[in-house]
mmJSON file of the N, C-alpha and C atoms, coordinates in Angstrom:
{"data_MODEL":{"atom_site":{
"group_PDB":["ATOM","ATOM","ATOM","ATOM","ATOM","ATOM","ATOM","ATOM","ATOM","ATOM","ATOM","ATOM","ATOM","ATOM","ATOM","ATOM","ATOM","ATOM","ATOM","ATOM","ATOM","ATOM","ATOM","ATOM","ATOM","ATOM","ATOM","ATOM","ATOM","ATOM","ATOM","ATOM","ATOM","ATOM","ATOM","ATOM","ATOM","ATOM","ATOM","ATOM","ATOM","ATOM","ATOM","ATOM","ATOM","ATOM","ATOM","ATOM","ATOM","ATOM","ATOM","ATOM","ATOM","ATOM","ATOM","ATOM","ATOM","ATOM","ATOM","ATOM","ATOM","ATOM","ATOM","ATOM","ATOM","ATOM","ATOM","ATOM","ATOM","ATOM","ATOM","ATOM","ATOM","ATOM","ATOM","ATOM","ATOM","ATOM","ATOM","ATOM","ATOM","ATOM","ATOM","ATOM","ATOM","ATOM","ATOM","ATOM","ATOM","ATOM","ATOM","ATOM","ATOM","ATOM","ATOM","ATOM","ATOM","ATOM","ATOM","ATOM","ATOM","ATOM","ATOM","ATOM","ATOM","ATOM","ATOM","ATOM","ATOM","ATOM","ATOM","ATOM","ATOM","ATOM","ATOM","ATOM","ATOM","ATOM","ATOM","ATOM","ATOM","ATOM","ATOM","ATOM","ATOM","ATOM","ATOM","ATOM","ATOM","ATOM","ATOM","ATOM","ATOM","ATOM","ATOM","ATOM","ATOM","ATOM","ATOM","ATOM","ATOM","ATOM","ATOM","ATOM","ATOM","ATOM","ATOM","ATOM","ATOM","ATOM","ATOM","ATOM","ATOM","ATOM","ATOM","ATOM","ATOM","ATOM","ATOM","ATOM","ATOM","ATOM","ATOM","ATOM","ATOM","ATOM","ATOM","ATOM","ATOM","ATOM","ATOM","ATOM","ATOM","ATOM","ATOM","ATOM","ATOM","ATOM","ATOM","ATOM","ATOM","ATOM","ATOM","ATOM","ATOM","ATOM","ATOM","ATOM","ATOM","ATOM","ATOM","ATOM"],
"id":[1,2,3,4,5,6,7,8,9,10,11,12,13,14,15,16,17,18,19,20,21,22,23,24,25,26,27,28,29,30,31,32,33,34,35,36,37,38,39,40,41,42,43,44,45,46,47,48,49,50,51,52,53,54,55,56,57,58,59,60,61,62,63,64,65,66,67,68,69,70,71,72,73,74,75,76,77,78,79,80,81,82,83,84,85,86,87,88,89,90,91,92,93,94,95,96,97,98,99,100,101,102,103,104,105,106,107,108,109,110,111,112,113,114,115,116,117,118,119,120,121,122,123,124,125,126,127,128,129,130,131,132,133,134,135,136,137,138,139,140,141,142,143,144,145,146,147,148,149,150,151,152,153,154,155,156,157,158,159,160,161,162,163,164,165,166,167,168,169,170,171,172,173,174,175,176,177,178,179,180,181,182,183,184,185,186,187,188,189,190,191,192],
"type_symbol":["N","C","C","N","C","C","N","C","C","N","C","C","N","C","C","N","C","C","N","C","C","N","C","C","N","C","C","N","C","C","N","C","C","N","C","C","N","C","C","N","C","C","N","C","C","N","C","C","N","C","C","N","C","C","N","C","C","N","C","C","N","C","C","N","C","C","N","C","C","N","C","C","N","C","C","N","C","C","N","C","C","N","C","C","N","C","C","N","C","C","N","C","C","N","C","C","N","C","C","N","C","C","N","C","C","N","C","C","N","C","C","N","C","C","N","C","C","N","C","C","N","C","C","N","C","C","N","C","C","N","C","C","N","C","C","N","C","C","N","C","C","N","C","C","N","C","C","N","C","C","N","C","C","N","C","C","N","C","C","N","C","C","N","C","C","N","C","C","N","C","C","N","C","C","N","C","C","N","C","C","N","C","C","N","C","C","N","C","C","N","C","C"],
"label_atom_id":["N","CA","C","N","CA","C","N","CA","C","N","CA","C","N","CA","C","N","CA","C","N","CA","C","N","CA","C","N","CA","C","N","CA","C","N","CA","C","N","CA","C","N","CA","C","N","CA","C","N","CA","C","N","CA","C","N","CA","C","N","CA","C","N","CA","C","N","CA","C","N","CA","C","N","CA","C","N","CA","C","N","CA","C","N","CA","C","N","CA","C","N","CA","C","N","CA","C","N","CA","C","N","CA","C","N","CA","C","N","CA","C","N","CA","C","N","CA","C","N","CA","C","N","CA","C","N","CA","C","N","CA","C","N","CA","C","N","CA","C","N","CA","C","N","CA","C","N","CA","C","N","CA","C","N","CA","C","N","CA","C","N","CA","C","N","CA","C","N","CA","C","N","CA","C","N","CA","C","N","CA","C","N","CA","C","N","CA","C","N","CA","C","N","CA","C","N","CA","C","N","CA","C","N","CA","C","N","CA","C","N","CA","C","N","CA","C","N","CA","C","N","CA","C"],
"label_alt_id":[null,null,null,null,null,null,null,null,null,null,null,null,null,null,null,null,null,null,null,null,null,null,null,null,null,null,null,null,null,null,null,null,null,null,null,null,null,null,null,null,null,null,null,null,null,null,null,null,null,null,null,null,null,null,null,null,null,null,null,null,null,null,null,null,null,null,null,null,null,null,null,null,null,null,null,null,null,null,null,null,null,null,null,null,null,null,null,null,null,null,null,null,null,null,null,null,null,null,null,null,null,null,null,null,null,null,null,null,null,null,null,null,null,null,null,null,null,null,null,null,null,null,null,null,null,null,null,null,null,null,null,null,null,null,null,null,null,null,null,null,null,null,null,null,null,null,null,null,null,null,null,null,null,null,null,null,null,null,null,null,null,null,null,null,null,null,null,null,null,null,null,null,null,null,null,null,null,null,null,null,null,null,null,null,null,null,null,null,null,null,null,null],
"label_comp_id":["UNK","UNK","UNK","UNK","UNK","UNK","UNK","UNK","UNK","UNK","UNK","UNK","UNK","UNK","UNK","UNK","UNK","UNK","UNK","UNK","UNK","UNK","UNK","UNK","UNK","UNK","UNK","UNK","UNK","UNK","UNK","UNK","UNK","UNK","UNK","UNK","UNK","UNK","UNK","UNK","UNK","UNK","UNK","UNK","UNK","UNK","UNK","UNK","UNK","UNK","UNK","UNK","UNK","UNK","UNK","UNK","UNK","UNK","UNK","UNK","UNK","UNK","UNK","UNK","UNK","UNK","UNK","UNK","UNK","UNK","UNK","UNK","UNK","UNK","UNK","UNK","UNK","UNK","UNK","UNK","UNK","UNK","UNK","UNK","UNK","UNK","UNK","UNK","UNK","UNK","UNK","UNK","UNK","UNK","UNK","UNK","UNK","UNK","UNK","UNK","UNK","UNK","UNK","UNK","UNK","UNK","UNK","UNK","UNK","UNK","UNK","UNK","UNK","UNK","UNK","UNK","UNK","UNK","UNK","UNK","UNK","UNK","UNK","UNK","UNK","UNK","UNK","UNK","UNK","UNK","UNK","UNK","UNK","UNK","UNK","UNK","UNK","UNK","UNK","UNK","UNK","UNK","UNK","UNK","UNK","UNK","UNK","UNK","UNK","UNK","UNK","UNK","UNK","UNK","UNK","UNK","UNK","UNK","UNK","UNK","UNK","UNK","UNK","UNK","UNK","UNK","UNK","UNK","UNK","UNK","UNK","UNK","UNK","UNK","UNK","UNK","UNK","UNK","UNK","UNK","UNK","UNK","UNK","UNK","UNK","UNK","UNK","UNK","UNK","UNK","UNK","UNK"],
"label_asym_id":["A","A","A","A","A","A","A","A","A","A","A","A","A","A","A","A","A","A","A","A","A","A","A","A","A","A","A","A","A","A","A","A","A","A","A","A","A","A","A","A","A","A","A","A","A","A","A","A","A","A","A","A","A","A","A","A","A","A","A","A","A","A","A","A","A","A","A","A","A","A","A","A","A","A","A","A","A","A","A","A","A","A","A","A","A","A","A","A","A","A","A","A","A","A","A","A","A","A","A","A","A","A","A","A","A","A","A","A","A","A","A","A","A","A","A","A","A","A","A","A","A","A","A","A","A","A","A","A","A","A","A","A","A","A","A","A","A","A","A","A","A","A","A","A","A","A","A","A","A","A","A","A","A","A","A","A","A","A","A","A","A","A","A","A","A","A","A","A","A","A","A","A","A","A","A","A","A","A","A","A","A","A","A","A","A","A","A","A","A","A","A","A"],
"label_entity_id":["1","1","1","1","1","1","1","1","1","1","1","1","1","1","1","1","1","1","1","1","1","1","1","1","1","1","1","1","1","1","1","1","1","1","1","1","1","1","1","1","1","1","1","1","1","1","1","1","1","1","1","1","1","1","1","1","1","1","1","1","1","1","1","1","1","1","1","1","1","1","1","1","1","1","1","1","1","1","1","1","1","1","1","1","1","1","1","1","1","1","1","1","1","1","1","1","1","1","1","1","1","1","1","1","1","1","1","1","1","1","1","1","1","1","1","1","1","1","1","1","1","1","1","1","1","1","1","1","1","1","1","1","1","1","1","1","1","1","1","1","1","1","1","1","1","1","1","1","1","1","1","1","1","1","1","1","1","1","1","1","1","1","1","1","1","1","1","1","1","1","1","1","1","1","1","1","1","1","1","1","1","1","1","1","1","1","1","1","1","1","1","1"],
"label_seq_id":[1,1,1,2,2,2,3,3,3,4,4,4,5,5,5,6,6,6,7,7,7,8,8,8,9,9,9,10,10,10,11,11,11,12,12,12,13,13,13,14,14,14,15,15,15,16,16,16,17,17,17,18,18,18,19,19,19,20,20,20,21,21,21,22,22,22,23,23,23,24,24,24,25,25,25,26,26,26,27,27,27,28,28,28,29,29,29,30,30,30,31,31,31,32,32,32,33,33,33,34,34,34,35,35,35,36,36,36,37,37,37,38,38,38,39,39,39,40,40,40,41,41,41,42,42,42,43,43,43,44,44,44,45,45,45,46,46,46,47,47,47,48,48,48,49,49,49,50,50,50,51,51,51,52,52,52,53,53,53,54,54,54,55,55,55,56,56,56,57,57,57,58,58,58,59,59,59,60,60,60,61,61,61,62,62,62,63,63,63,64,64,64],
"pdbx_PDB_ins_code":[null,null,null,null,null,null,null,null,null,null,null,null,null,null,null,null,null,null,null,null,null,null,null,null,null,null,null,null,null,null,null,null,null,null,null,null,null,null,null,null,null,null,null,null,null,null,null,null,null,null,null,null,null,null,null,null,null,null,null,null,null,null,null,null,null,null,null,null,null,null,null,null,null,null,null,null,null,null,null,null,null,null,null,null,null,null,null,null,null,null,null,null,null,null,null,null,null,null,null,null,null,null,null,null,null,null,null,null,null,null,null,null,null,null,null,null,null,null,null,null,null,null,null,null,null,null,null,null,null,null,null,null,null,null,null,null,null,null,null,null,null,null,null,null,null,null,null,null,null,null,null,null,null,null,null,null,null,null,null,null,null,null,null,null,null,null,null,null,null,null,null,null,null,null,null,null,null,null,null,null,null,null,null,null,null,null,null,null,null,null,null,null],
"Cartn_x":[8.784,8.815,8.424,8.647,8.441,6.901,6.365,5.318,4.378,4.675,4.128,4.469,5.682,5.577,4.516,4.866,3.692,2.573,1.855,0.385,0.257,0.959,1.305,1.133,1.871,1.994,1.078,0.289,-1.14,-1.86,-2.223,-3.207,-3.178,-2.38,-2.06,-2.167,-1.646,-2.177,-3.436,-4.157,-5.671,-6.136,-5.594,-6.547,-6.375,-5.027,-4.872,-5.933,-5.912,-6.841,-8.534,-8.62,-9.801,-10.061,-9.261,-8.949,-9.305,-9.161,-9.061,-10.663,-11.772,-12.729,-12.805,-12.071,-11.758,-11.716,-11.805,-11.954,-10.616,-10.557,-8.876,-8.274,-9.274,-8.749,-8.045,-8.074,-7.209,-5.788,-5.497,-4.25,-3.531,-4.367,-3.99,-3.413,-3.712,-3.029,-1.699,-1.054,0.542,0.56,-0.122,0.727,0.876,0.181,-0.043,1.113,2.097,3.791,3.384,4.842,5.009,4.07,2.572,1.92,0.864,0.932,0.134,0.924,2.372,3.035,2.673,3.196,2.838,1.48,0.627,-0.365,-0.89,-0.092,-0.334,0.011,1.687,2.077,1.154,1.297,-0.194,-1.236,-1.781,-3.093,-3.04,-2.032,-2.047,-0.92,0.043,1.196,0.532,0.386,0.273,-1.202,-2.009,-3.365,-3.774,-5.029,-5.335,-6.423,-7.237,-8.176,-9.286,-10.711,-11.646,-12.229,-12.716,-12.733,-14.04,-14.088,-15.463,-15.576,-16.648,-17.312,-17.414,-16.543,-16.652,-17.922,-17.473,-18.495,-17.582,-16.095,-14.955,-15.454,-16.109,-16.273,-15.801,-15.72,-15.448,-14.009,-13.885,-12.388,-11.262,-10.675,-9.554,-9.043,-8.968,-8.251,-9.371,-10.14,-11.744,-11.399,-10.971,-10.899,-9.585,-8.206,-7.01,-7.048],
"Cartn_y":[-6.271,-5.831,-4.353,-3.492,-1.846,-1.604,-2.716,-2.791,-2.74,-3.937,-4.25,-3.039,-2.432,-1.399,-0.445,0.012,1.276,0.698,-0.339,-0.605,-0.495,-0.953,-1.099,0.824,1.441,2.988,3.534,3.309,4.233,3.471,2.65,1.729,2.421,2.714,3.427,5.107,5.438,6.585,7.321,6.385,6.513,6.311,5.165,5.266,6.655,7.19,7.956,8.926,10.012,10.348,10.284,8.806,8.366,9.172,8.908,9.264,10.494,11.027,12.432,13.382,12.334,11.923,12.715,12.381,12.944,11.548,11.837,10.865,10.394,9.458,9.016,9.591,10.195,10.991,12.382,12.865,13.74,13.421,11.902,11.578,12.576,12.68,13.417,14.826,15.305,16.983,16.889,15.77,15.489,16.427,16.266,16.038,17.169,18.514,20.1,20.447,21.385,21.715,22.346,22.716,22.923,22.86,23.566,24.07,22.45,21.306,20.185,18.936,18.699,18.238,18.868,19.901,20.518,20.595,20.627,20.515,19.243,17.893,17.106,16.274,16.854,16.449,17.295,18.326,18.948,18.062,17.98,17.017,15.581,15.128,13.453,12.964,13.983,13.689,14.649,16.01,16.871,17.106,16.927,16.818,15.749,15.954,14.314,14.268,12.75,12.451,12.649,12.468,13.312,12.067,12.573,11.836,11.599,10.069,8.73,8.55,7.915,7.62,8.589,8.555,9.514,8.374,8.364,8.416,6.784,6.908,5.913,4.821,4.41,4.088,4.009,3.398,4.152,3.988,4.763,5.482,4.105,3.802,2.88,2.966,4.322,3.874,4.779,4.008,4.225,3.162,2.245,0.997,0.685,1.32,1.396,2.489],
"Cartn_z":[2.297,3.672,3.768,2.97,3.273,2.593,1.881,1.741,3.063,3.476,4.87,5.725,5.946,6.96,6.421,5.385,5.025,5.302,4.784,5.435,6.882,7.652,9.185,9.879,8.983,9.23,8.921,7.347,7.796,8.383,8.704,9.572,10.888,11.54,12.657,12.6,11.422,11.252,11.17,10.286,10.055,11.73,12.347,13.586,14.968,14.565,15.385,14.932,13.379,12.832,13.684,13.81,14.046,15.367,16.361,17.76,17.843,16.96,17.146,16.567,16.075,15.566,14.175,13.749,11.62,11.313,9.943,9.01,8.585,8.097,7.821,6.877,5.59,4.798,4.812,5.939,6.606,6.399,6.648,6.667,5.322,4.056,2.649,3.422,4.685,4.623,4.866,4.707,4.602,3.494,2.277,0.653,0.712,1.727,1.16,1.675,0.737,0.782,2.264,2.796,4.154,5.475,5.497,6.534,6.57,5.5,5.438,6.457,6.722,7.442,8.685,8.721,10.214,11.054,9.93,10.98,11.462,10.584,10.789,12.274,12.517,13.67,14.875,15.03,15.776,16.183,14.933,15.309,16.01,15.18,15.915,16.906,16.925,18.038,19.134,19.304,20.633,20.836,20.125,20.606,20.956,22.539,23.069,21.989,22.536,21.278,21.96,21.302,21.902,23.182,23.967,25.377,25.41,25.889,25.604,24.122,24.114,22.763,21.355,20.419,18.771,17.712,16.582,15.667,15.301,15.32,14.897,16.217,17.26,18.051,19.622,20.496,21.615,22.13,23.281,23.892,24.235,23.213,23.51,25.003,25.847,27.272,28.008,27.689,28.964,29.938,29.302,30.318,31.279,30.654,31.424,32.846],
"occupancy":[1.0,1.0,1.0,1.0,1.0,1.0,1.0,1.0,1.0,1.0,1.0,1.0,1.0,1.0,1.0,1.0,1.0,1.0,1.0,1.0,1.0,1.0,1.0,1.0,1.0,1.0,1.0,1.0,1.0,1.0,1.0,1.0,1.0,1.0,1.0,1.0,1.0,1.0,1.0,1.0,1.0,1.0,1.0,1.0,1.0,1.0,1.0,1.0,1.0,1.0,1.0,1.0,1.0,1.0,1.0,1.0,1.0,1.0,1.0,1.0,1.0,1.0,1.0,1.0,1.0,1.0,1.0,1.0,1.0,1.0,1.0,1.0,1.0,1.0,1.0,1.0,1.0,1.0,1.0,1.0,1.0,1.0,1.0,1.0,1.0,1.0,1.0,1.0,1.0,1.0,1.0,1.0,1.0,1.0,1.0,1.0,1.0,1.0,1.0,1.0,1.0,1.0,1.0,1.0,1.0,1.0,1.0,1.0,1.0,1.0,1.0,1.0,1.0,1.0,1.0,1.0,1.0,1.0,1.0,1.0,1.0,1.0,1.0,1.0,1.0,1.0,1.0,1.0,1.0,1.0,1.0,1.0,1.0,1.0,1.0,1.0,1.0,1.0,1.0,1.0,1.0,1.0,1.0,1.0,1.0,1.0,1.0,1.0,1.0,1.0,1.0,1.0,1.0,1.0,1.0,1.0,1.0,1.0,1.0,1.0,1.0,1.0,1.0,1.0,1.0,1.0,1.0,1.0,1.0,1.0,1.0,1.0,1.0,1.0,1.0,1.0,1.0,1.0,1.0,1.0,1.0,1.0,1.0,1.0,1.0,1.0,1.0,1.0,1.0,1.0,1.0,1.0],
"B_iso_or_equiv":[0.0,0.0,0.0,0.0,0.0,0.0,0.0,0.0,0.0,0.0,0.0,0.0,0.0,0.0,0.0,0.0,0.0,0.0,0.0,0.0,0.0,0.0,0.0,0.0,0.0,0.0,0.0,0.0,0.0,0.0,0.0,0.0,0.0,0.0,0.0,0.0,0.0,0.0,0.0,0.0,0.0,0.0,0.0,0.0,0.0,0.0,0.0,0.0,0.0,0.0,0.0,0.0,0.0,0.0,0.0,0.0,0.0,0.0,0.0,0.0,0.0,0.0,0.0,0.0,0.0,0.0,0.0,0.0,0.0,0.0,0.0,0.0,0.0,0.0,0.0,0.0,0.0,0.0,0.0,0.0,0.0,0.0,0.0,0.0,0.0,0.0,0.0,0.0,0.0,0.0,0.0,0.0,0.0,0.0,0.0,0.0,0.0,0.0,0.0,0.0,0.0,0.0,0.0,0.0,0.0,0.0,0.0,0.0,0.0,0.0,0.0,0.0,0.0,0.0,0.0,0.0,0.0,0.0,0.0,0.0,0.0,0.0,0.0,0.0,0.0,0.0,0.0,0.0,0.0,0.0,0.0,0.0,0.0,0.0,0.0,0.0,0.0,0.0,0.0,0.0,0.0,0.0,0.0,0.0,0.0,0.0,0.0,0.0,0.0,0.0,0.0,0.0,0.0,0.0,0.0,0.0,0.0,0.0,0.0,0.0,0.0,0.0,0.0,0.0,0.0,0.0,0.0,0.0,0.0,0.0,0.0,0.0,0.0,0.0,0.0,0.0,0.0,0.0,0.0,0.0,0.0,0.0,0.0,0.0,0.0,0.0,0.0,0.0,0.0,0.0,0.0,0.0],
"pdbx_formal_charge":[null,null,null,null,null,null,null,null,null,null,null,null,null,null,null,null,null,null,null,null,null,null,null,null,null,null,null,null,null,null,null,null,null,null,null,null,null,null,null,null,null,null,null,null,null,null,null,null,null,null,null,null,null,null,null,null,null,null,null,null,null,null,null,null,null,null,null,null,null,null,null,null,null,null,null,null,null,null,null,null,null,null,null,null,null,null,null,null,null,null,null,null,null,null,null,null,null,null,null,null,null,null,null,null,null,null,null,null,null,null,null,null,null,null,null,null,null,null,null,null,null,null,null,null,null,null,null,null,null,null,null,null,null,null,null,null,null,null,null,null,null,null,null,null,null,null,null,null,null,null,null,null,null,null,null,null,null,null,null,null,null,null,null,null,null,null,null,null,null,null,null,null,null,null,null,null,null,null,null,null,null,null,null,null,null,null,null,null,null,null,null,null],
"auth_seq_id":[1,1,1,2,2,2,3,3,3,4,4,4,5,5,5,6,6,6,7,7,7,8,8,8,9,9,9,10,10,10,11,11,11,12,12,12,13,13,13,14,14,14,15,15,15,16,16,16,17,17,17,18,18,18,19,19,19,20,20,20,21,21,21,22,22,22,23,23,23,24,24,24,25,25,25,26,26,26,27,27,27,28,28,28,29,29,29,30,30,30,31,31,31,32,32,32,33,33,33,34,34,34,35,35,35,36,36,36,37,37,37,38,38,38,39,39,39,40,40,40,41,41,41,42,42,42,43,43,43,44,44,44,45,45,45,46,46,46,47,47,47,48,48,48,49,49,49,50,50,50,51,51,51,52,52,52,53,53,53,54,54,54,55,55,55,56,56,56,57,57,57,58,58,58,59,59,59,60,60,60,61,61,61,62,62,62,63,63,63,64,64,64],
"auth_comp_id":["UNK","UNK","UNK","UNK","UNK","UNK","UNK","UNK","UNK","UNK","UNK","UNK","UNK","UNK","UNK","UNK","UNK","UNK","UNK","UNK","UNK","UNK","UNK","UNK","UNK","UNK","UNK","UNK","UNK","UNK","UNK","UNK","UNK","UNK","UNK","UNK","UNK","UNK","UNK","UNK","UNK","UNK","UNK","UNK","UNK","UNK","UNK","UNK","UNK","UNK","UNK","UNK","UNK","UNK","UNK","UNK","UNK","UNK","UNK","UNK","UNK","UNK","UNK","UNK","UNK","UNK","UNK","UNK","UNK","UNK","UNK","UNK","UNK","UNK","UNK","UNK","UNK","UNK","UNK","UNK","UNK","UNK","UNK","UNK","UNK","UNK","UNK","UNK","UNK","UNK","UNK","UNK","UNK","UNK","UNK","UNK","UNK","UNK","UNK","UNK","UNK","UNK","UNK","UNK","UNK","UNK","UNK","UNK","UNK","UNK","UNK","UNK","UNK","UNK","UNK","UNK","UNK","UNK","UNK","UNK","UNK","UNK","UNK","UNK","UNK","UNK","UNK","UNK","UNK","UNK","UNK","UNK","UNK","UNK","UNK","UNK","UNK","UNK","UNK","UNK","UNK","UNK","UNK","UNK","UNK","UNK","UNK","UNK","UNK","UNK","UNK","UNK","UNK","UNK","UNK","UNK","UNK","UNK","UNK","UNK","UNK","UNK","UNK","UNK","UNK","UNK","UNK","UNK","UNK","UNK","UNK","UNK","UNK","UNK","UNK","UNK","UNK","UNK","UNK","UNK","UNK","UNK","UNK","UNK","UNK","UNK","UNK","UNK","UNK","UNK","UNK","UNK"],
"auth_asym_id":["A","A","A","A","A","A","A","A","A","A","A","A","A","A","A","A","A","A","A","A","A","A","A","A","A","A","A","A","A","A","A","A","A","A","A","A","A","A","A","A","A","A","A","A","A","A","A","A","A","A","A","A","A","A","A","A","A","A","A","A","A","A","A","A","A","A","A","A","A","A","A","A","A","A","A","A","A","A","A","A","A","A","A","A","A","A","A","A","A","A","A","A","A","A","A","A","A","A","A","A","A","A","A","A","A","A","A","A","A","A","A","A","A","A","A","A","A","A","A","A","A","A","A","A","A","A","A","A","A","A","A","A","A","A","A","A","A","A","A","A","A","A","A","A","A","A","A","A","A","A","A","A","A","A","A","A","A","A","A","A","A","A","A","A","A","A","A","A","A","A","A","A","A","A","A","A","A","A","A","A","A","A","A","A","A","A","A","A","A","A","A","A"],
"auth_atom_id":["N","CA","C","N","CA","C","N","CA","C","N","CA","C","N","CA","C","N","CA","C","N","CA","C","N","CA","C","N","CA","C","N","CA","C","N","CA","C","N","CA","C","N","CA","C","N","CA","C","N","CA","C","N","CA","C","N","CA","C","N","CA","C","N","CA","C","N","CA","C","N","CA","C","N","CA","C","N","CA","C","N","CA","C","N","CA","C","N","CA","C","N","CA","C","N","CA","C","N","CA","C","N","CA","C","N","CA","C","N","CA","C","N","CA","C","N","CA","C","N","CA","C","N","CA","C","N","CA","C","N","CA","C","N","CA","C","N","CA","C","N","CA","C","N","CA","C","N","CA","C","N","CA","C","N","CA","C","N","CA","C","N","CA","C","N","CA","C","N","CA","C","N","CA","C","N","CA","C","N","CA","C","N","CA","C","N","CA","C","N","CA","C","N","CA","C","N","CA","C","N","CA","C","N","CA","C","N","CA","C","N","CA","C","N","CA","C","N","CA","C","N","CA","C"],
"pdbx_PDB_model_num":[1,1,1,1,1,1,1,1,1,1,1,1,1,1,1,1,1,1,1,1,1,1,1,1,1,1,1,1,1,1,1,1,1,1,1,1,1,1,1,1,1,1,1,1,1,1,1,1,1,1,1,1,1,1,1,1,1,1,1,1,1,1,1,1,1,1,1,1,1,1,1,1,1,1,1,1,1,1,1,1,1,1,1,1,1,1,1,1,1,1,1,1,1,1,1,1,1,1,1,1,1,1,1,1,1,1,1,1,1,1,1,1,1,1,1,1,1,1,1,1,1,1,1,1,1,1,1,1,1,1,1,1,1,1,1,1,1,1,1,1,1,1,1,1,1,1,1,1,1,1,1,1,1,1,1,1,1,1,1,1,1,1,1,1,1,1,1,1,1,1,1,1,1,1,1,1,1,1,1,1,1,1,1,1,1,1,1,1,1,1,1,1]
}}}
């Protein structure tokens, strides 16, 4: 089961990432001691994602 959650968690992670039009490998600036967490919540909790169409394909709530 915590298998499954962790896949479930970066899967979502990576796509927020995406949202934000970076690559999923970003998700890695967790591992950097203190200032790699933090900038992480920054990026994918308080920043919006980039607006219309990125490179990850287009704007999940273009249509809502």
């Amino acid at each position: 089961m915590y298998l499954g959650t962790l896949w479930a968690g970066l899967a979502i992670a990576i796509k927020r990432w995406h949202d934000r039009d970076k690559s999923g490998w970003w998700i890695l600036i967790g591992l950097v001691p203190i200032i790699g967490g933090f900038w992480a919540l920054i990026e994918t909790r308080f920043l919006t994602g980039t607006q219309g169409e990125n490179r990850y394909g287009p704007d999940p709530l273009a249509g809502a």
